[in-house]
N, C-alpha and C positions, 0 to 999 in steps of 0.2 A: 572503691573507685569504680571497679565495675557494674555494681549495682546502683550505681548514679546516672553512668553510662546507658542504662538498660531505663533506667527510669526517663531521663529526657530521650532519647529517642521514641520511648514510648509518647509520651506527652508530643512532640514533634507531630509524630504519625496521626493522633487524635485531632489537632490541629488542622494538618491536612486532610483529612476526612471532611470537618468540619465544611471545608471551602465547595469540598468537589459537584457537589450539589444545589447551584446556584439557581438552575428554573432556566426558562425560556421566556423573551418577550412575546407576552399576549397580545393578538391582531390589534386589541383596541389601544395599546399602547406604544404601538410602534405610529402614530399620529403624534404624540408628546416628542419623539427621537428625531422626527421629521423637521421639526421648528429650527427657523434660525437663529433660535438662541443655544442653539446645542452644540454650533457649527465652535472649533476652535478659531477659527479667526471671525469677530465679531462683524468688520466692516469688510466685505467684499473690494470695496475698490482702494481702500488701502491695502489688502493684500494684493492686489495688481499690480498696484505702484511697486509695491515692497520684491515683487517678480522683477517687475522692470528697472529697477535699480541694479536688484543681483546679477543679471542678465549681461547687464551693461558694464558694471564690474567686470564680471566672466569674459566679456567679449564674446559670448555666444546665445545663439536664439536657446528660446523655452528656456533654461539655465536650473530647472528642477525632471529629474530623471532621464536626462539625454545624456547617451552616453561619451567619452570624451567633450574636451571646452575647446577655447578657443589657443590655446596654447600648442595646440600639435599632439599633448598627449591622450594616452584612453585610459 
């Protein structure tokens, strides 16, 4: 058992090695990262809307990253 033990943790480690070393984005490809197809929300102005609904739900302005709502608590 212990030398099962010893074995997948090794394997694990090798694993993680594997990952640590992923590179840096090159100047000429931080132009591809910049596109708004890269963006998670596709349509800007539906993400607007989709603010201004939560907002309005919440009862408080901006309604993403401000702290306390419209309820009194923080």
């Amino acid at each position: 058992m212990r030398t099962q033990l010893l074995l997948a943790l090794a394997a694990g480690m090798t694993l993680l090695t594997g990952c640590s070393n992923l590179g840096q984005v090159q100047a000429w490809e931080k132009g591809q990262l910049a596109k708004p197809a890269m963006t998670f929300e596709a349509d800007p102005l539906d993400q607007r809307f989709m603010q201004h609904i939560y907002g309005s739900k919440e009862a408080a302005s901006g309604g993403y990253g401000v702290g306390g709502g419209g309820c009194g608590c923080n």
